[in-house]
C-alpha positions as CSV (number, residue, x, y, z in Angstrom):
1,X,6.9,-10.9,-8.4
2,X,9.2,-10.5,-5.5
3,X,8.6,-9.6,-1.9
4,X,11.4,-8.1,-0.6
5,X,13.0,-7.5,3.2
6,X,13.5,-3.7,3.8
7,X,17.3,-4.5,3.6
8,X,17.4,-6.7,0.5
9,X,15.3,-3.8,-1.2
10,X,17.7,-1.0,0.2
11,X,20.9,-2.8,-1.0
12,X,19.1,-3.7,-4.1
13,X,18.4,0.1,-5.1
14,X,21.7,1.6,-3.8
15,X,23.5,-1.1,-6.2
16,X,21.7,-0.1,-9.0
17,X,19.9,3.4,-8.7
18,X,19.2,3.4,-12.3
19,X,17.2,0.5,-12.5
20,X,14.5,1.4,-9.6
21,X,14.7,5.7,-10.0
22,X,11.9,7.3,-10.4
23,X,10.8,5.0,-7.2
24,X,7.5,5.4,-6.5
25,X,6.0,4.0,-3.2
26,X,2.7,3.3,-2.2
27,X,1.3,1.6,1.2
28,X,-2.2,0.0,2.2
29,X,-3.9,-2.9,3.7
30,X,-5.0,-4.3,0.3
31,X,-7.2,-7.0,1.8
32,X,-10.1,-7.7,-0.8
33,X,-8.1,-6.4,-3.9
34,X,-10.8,-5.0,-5.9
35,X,-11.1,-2.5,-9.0
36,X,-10.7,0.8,-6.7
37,X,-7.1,-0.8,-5.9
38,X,-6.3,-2.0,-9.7
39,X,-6.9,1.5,-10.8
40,X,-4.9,3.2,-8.3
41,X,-2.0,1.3,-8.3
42,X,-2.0,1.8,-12.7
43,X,-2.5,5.3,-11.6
44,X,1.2,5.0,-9.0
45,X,3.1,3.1,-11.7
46,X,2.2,5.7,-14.2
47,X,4.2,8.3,-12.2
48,X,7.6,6.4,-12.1
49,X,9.8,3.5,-13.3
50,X,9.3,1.2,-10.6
51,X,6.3,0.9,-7.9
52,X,6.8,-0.9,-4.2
53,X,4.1,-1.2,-2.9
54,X,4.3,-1.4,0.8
55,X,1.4,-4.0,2.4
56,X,0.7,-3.8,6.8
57,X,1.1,-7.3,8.1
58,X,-1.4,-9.0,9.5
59,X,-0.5,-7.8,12.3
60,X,-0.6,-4.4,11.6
61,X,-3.9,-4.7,9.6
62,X,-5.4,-6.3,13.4
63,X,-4.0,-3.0,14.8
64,X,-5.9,-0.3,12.4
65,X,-8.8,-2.4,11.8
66,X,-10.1,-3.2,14.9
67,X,-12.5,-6.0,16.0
68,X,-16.2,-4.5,15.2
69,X,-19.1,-6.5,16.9
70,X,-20.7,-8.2,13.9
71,X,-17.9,-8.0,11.8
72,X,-14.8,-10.3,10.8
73,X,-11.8,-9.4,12.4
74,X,-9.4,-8.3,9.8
75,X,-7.2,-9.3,7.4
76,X,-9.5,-11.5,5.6
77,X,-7.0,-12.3,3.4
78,X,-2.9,-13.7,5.2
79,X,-0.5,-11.2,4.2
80,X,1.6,-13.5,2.1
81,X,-1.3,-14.2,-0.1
82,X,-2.0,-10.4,-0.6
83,X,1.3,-10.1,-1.3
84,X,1.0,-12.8,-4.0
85,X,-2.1,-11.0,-5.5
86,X,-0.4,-7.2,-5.5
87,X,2.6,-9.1,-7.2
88,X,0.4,-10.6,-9.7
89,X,-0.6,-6.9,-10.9
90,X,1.7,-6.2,-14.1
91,X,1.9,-2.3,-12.6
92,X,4.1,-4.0,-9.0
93,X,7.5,-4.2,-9.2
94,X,7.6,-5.4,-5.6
95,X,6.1,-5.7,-2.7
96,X,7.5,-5.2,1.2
97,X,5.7,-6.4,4.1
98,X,5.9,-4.1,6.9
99,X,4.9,-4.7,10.3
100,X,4.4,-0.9,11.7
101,X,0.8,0.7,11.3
102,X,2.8,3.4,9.1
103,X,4.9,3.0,6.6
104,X,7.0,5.8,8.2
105,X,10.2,3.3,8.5
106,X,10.2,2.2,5.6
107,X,9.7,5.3,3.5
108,X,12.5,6.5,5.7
109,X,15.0,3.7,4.2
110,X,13.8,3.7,1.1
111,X,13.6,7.6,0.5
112,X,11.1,7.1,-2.7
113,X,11.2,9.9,-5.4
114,X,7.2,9.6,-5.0
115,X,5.3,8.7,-2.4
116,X,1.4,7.9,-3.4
117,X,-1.5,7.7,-1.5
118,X,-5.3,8.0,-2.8
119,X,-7.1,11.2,-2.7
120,X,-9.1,10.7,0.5
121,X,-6.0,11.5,2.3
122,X,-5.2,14.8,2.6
123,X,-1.1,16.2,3.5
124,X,-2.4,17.0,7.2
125,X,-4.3,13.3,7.3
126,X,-1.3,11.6,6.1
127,X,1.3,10.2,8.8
128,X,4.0,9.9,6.4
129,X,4.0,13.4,5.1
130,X,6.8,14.9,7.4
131,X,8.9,11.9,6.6
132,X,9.1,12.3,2.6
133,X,9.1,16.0,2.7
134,X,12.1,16.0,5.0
135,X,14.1,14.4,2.2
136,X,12.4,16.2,-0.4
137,X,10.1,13.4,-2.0
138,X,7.3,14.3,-3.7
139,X,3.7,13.3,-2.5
140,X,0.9,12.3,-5.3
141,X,-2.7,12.1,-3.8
142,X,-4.5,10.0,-6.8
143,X,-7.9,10.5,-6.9
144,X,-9.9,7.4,-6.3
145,X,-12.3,7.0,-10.0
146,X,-14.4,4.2,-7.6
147,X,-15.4,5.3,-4.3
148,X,-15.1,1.3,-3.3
149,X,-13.6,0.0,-0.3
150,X,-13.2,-3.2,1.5
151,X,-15.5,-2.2,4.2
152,X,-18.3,-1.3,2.3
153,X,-17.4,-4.7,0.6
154,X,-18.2,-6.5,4.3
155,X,-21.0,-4.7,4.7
156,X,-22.6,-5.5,1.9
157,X,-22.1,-9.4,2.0
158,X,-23.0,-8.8,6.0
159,X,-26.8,-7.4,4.8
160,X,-26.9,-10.2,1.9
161,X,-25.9,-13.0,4.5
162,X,-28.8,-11.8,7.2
163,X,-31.5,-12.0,3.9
């Protein structure tokens, strides 16, 4: 598994096209890698040759996942060690930490021939929309088979730990 810098990825696909094209791209938190994740990113990979999968920093994750009273502040997990897990997956190619709340920038460099994101997004919900369609990517929303996230995760050890 390698995690890449946005320029070492760049240079690394305009040397070789061939080896990354069909690029697809996909971007998240990924803190708490469970099954809903696994099945998605099988679900990216099967669209292309190689999947990047783009993962906020931790500073990033702070910035969308805000403090809740109650709650642990987020990412549970340090951003190198997620980066370690998503690598782990046989469908990642490579990972790219990013330290934006979008992946905007880096889609922007990149210019993936699909850009993925699961089906609770829709193309008005997604930031990153404008960006690929202005170079003519194509967007895939994958429809999530488990409704399981990483908050309901919390919340559920949260009501277990006040038992």
């Amino acid at each position: 598994m390698t995690v890449y810098s946005l320029n070492e990825l760049e240079r690394a696909i305009a040397l070789d096209p061939e080896q990354w094209r069909p690029l697809v791209f996909t971007n998240g938190c990924f803190d708490l890698l469970h099954v809903g994740h696994v099945r998605y990113l099988k679900s990216a990979k099967s669209l292309g040759k190689t999947l990047i999968v783009g993962l906020n920093s931790d500073r990033s994750v702070n910035q969308i996942k805000p403090d809740k009273e109650g709650y642990p502040s987020r990412p549970l997990i340090p951003e190198a060690q997620r980066a370690e897990v998503l690598g782990a997956l046989k469908w990642v190619d490579g990972v790219i930490i990013f330290q934006e709340t979008t992946a905007q920038r880096v889609i922007e460099v990149l210019k993936p021939d699909i850009y993925v994101k699961g089906g609770d997004y829709t193309l008005s919900t997604l930031p990153e929309a404008s960006v690929v369609q202005a170079y003519g990517g194509k967007i895939e929303l994958v429809k999530i088979e488990l409704p399981t996230s990483t908050s309901k995760i919390i919340d559920k050890i949260l009501k277990e730990g006040k038992k």
